[in-house]
C-alpha positions in Angstrom: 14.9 32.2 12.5 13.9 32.9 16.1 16.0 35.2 18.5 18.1 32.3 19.4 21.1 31.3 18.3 22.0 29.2 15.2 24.1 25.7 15.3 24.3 23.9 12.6 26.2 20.0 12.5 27.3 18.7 9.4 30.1 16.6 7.5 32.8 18.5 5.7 32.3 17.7 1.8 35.0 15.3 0.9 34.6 16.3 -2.5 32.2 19.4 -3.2 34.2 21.5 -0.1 37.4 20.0 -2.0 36.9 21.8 -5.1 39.5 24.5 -6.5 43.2 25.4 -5.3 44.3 28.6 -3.7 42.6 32.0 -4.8 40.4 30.2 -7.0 38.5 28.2 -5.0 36.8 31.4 -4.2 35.1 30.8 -7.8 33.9 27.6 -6.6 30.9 26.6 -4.9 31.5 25.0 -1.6 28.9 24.0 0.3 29.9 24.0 3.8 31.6 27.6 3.0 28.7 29.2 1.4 25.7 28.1 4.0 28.0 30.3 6.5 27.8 33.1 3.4 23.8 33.5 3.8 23.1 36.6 4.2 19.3 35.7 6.1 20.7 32.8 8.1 23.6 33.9 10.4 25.7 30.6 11.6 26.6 30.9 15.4 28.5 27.6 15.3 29.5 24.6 13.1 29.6 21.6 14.5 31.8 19.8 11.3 32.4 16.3 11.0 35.2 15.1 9.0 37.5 11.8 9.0 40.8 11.1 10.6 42.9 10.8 7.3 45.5 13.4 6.7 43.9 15.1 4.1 40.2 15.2 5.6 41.6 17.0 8.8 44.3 19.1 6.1 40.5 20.4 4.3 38.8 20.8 7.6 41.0 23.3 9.0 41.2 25.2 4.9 37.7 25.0 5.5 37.4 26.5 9.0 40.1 29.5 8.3 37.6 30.6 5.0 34.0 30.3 7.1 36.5 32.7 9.6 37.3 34.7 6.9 33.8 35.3 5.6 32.0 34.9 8.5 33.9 36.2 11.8 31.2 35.5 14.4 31.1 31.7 13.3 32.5 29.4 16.0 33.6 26.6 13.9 34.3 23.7 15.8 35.8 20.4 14.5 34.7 16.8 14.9 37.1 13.9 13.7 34.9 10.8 13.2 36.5 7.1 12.3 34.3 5.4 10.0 35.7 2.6 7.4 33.1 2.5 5.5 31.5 5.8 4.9 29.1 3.7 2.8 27.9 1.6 5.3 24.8 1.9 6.5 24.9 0.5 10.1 28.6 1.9 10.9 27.3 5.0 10.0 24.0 4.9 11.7 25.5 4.1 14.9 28.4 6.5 14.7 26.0 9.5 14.5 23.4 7.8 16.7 26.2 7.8 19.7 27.4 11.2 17.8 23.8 13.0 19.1 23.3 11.2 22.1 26.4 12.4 23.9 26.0 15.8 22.1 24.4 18.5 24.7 22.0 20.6 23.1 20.3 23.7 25.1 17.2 23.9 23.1 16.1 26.7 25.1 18.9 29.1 23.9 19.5 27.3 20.7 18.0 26.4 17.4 19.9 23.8 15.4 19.8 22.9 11.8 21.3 19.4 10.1 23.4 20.3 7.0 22.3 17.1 4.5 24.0 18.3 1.3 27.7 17.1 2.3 28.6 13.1 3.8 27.2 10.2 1.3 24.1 9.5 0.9 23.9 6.9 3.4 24.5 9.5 6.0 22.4 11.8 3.9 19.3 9.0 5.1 20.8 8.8 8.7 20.4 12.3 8.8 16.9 12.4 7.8 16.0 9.3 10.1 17.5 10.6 13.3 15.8 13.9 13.1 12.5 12.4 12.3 13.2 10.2 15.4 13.5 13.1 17.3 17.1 12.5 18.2 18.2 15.0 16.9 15.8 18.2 17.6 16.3 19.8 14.7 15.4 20.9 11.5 17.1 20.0 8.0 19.1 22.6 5.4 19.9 21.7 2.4 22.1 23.8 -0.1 23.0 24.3 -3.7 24.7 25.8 -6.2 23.5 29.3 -8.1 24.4 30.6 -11.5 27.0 33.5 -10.9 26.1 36.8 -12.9 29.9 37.8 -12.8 33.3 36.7 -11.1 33.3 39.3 -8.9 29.8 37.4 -7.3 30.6 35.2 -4.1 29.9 31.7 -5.1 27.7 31.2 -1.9 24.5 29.6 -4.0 21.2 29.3 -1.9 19.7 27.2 1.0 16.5 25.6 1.8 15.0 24.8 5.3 12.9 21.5 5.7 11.3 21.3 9.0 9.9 17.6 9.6 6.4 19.3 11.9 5.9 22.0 9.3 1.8 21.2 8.4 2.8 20.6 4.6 4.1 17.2 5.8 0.7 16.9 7.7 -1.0 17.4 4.5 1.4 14.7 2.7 0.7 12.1 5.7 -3.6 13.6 4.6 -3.1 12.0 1.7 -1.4 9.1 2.1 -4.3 8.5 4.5 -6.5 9.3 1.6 -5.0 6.8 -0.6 -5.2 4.2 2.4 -9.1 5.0 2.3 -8.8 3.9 -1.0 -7.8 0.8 -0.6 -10.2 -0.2 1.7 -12.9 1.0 -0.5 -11.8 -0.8 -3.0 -12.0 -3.8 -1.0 -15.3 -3.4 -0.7 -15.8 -2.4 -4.3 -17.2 1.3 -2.5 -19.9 -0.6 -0.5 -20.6 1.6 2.1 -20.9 -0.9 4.3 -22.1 -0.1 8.2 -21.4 -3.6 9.9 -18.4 -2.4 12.6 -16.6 -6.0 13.0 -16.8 -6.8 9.1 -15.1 -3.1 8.5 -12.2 -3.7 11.7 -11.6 -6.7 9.6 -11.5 -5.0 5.7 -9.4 -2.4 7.7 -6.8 -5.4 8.8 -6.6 -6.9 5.6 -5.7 -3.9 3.5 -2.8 -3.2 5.9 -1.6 -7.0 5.9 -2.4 -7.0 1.9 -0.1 -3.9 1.3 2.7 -4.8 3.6 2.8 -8.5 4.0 3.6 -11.6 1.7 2.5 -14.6 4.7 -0.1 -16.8 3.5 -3.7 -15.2 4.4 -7.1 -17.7 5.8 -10.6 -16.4 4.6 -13.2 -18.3 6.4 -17.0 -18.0 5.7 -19.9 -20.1 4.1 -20.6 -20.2 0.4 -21.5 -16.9 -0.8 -20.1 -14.9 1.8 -17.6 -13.2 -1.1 -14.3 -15.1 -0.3 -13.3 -15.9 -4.2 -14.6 -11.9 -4.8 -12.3 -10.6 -1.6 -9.5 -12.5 -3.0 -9.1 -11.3 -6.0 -9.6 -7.8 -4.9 -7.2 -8.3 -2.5 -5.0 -8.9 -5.7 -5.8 -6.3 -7.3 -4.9 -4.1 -4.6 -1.3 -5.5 -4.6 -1.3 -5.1 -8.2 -1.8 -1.7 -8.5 0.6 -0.7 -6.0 3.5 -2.8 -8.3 3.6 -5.7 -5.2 2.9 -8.7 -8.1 3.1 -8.7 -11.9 1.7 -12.7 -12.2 -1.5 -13.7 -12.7 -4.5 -14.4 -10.2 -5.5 -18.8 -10.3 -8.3 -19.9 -8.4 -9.2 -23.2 -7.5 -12.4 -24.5 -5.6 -10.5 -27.8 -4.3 -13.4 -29.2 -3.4 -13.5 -29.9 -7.2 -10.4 -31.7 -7.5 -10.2 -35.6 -6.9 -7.8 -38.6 -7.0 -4.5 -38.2 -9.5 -6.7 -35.2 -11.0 -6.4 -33.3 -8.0 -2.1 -34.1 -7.9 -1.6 -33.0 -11.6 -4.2 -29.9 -11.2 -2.2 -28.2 -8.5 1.4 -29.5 -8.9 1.2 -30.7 -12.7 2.6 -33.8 -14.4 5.1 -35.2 -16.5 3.9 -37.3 -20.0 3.3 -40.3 -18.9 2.7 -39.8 -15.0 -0.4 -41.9 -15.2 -2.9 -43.4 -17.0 -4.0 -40.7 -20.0 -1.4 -38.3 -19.4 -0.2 -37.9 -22.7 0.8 -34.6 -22.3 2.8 -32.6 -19.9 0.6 -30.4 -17.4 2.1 -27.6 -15.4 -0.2 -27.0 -13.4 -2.0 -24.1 -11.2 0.6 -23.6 -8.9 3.4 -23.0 -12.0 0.7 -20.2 -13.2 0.5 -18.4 -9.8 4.3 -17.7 -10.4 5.0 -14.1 -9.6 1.2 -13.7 -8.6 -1.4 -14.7 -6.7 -3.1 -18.6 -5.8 -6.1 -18.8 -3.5 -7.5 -22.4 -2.8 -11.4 -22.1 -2.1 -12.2 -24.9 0.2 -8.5 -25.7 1.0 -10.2 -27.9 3.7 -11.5 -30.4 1.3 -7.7 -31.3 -0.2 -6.2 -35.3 0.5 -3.3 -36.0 2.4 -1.0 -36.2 -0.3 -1.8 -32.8 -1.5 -1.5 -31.5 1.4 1.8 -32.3 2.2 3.2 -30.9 -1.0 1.0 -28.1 -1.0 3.1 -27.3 2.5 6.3 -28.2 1.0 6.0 -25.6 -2.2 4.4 -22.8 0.3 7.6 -23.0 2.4 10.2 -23.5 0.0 8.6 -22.3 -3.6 9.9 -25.5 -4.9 8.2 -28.5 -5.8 7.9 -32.1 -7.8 5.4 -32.3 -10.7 3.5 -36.1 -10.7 5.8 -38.5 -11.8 8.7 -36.2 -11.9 12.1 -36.8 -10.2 12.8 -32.8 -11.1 11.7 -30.0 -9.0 10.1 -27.0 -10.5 10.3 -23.4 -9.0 6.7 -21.0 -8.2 7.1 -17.9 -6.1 3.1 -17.0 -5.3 1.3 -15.7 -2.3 -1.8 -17.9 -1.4 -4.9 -17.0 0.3 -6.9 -19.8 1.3 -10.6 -20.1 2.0 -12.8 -22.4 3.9 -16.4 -23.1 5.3 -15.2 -25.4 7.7 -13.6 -25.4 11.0 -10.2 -26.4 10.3 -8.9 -26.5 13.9 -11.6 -29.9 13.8 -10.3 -31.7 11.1 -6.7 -31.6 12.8 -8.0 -32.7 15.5 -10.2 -35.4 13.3 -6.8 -36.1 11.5 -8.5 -34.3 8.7 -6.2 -31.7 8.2 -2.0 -31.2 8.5 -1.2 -29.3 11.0 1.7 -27.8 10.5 -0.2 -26.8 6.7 -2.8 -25.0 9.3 -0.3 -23.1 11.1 1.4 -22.4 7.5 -1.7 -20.5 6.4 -3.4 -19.5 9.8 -1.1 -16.5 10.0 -3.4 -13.9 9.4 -7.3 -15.3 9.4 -10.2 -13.8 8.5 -13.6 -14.6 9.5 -15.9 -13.3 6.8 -19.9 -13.2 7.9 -22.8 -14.5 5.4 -25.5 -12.6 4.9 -27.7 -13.4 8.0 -24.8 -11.8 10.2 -24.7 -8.4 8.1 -28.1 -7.9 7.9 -27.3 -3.7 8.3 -24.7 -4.3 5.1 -28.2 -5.8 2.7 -28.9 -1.9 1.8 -25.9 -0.7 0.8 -25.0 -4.5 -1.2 -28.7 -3.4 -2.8 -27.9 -0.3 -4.1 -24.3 -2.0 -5.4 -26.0 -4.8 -7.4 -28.2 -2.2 -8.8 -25.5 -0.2 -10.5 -23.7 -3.1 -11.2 -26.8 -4.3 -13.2 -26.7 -0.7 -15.2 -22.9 -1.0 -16.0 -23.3 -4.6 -17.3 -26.7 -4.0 -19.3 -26.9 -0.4 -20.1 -30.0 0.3 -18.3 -30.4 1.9 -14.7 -33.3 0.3 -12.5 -34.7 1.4 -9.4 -36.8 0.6 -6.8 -40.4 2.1 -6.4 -40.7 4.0 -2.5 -42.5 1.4 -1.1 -41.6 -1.6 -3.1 -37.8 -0.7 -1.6 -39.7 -0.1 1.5 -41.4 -3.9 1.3 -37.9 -5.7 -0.1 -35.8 -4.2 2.7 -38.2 -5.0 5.3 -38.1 -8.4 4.5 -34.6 -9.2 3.4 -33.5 -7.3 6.9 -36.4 -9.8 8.7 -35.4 -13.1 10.7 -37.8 -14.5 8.0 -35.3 -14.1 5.2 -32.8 -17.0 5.4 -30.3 -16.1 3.2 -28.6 -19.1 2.4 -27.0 -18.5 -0.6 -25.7 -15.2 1.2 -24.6 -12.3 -0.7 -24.4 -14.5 -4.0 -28.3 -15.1 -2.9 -29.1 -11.5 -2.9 -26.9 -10.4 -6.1 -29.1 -13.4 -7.9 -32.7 -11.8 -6.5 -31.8 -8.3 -7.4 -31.0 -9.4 -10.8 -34.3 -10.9 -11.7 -36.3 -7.8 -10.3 -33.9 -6.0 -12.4 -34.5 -7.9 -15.1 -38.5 -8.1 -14.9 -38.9 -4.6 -13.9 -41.3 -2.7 -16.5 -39.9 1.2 -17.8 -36.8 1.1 -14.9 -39.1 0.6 -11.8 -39.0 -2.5 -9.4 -42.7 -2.3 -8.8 -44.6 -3.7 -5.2 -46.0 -6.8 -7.2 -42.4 -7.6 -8.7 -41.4 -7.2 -5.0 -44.1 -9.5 -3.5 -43.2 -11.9 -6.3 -39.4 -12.2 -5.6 -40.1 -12.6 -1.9 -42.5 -15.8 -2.5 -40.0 -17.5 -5.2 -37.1 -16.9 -2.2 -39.4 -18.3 0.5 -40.1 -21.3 -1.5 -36.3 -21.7 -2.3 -36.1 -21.8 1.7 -38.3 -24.2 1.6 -37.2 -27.2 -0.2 -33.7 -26.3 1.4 -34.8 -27.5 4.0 -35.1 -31.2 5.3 -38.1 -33.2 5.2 -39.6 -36.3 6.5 -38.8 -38.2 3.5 -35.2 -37.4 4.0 -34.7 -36.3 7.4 -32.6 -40.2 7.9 -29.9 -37.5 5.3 -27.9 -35.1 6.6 -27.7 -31.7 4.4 -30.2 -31.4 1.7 -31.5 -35.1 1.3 -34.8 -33.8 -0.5 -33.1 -32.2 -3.4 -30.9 -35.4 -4.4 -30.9 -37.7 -7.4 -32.4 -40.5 -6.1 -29.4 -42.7 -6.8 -27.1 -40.6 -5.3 -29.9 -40.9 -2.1 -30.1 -44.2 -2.0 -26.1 -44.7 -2.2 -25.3 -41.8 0.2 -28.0 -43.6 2.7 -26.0 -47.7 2.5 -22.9 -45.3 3.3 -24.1 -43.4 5.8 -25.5 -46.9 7.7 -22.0 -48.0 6.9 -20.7 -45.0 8.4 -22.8 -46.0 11.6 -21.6 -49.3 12.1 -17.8 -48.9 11.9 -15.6 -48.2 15.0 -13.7 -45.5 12.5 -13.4 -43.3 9.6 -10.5 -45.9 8.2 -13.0 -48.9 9.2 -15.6 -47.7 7.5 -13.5 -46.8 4.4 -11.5 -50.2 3.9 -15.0 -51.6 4.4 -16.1 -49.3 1.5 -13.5 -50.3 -0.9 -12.5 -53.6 0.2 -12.1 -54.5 -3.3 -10.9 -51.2 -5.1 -8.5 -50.5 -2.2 -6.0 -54.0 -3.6 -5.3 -52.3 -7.0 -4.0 -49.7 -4.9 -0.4 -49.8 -3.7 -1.1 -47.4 -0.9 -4.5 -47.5 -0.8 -6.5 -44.0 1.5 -9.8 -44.9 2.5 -10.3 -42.8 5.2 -9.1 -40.0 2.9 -11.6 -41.4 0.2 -14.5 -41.9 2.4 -13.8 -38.2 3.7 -13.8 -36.9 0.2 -17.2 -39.0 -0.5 -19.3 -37.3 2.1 -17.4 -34.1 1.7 -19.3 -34.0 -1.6 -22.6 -33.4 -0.2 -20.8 -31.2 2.4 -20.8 -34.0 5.0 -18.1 -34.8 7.6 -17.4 -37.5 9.5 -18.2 -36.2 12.9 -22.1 -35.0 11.2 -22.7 -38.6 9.6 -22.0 -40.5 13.0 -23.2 -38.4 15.1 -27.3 -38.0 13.4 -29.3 -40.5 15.0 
């Protein structure tokens, strides 16, 4: 201890200072007694809290007459304190909190330690809070009990200091730091990668991942690695014991119709037309885990609506049930498209967008990290060694060559990082005694141009939105009447109930705008797009 002097506040032991009657309590460890018996830390004062019953204030002032006894220069002063509930967090919070704030304490002259071994363990935890607040400047002391050699031994036991700024705590807040670099590497599956705004963004999501359960929106184009991100932000959560379900994907852009319904939210026997088993569907298996809907954007009205329902209450009815069923998931949703547009298209709930639009994420393709194709390089590369026993590596120049062009406006990159796992694959693949060779190189660049190539629109198709060229022609020559339908209505729903002007009677509550929308959405077509090409 310094040259100053030595308070110490504390609450009398209802039960440890308790302990033994008349000369034998002396044989009895007493907490509050034996920190004034240490022979290295001399107690100036004692600030002791006790209660106001009869026998807290009766033990108190036994108390007070022994710490005189065996330690003369002690100034014990006493401190009656009403609390009702000892064991109740708040009233005890706030009795100490008003406790130190009226206390005057002379730092200057005085060094004061919190006695935490005596009081319950909730004010145990106040203790410890209001000194890390600062509220208390102080340090901590706890005591306990030693094995006595003989009876003759004072029972005084031992004590321990804890000061919350002593640099060992530094080091503990190193490595929790450490473990938070973790994380984020294993976000990124311990890609280095150098693009700033896509790290500020990995950096946000493994904070929101580890202390959050809202809904979370990943938005990117195909490719960009929203299934991959999801399911490592799962296994994140995992591993720190925050889910014990399972992980379900979905791509909804897969799901139509009464498919779609008994997919998500499952069915009853019966429900419709072939069901002749119950389903319980995707969102029953996310229970206790983790859903994310790929191209949440592309789900109807109908699913929708319950999707927002079981998202906000964790309850919902399976098709053609009159029971509701119970999942408690957290769901991450992905999308390419601007869903802020299709609310305003009528597209899209919008009170499911303001569900999920919590915490967003806008994840880059390939074209916009074009500084992160190196390090994703050398990442496909090992994970082409782990998968087929064999490590492969670029020649000086032929690494030279590929970077140069993959990091070139030339290199379009549509199929983004998917795109560029795919082309490293095949050189792997090809590549002669473990070496990626210049002419493999030169090779891999000329199949990827020509991939560009027919991506792109020609004359034959350029009436088509989207990738006309590559089409069946039947589904060209459809896609073309509905498109000139498209054209010629004054809406979405008048060019749908145009569409299925026959189809749509069988139906009770027939949707043609929401069937149209799913119709184009299969050739990744929206409304807006089809009327708007001239």
């Amino acid at each position: 201890m310094s040259g100053k002097r030595t308070v110490v506040i504390g609450f009398i032991g209802a039960t440890l200072d308790r302990v033994g009657k008349g000369a034998n309590r002396w044989n009895h460890w007493r907490p509050t007694v034996g920190l004034c018996q240490q022979a290295d830390l001399p107690v100036h004062r004692l600030e002791l809290i006790h209660g106001l019953d009869a026998r807290d204030v009766s033990l108190a002032e036994r108390v007070r007459a022994d710490i005189q006894q065996q330690s003369p220069a002690t100034d014990v002063r006493l401190h009656p304190m009403s609390l009702r509930n000892p064991w109740d967090f708040e009233e005890v919070y706030g009795a100490l909190h008003d406790f130190t704030t009226t206390y005057h304490f002379d730092t200057e002259h005085e060094d004061y330690l919190v006695h935490i071994t005596t009081g319950t363990h909730v004010a145990q935890i106040c203790w410890f809070l209001l000194t890390e607040a600062r509220y208390l400047p102080a340090r901590l002391v706890q005591t306990s009990p030693t094995k006595r050699k003989s009876d003759d031994e004072p029972a005084c036991g031992t004590h321990t200091l804890i000061d919350l700024d002593l640099s060992r705590y530094d080091r503990i807040a190193s490595r929790f730091a450490s473990k938070r670099l973790e994380g984020l590497a294993f976000l990124k599956s311990g890609i280095a990668t150098r693009n700033a705004a896509f790290n500020r963004s990995i950096a946000q999501i493994e904070r929101v991942a580890l202390r959050s359960r809202a809904p979370m929106l990943l938005i990117g184009p195909t490719g960009a690695g929203k299934s991959f991100l999801a399911r490592r932000i799962y296994e994140l959560k995992r591993s720190r014991h925050q889910m014990q379900g399972r992980f379900v994907e979905v791509n909804c852009a897969t799901l139509r119709g009464d498919g779609a319904m008994s997919a998500l939210f499952g069915h009853v026997k019966g429900a419709f037309t072939g069901a002749q088993n119950p389903r319980d569907g995707l969102l029953r298996a996310a229970d206790g885990g983790m859903l994310f809907l790929d191209e949440i954007g592309e789900l109807g009205a109908d699913e929708q609506a319950m999707l927002l329902k079981a998202i906000e209450e964790k309850r919902f009815f399976p098709l053609g049930s009159d029971k509701e069923v119970e999942s408690d998931f957290l769901i991450i949703a992905g999308t390419h498209r601007d869903l802020r547009s299709r609310v305003a298209e009528g597209l899209f709930r919008e009170d499911l967008y303001a569900r999920i639009n919590l915490w967003t994420f806008d994840l880059p393709g390939l074209a916009g990290r074009r500084e992160d194709i190196e390090p994703n390089i050398d990442f496909e590369l090992e994970r082409h060694a782990h998968e087929q026993g064999e490590r492969v590596r670029f020649n000086l120049e032929a690494r030279r060559r590929y970077l140069t062009f993959a990091s070139s406006p030339e290199a379009a990159w549509l199929g983004n990082f998917r795109e560029l796992s795919a082309s490293i694959t095949r050189m792997a693949t090809l590549a002669d005694s473990g070496r990626i060779d210049e002419a493999q190189v030169e090779e891999e660049i000329d199949r990827l141009r020509y991939a560009w190539r027919l991506a792109q629109p020609t004359a034959a198709s350029a009436d088509l939105p989207g990738d006309g060229e590559n089409m069946d022609l039947f589904d060209r020559l459809q896609l073309k009447a509905v498109i000139e339908v498209c054209r010629r209505a004054d809406s979405l729903s008048d060019a749908g109930r145009q569409l299925f002007a026959v189809s749509r009677q069988a139906k009770a509550q027939p949707n043609d705008a929401d069937r149209l929308r799913k119709y184009l959405g299969r050739f990744g077509l929206e409304w807006s797009e089809v009327v708007g090409t001239k």
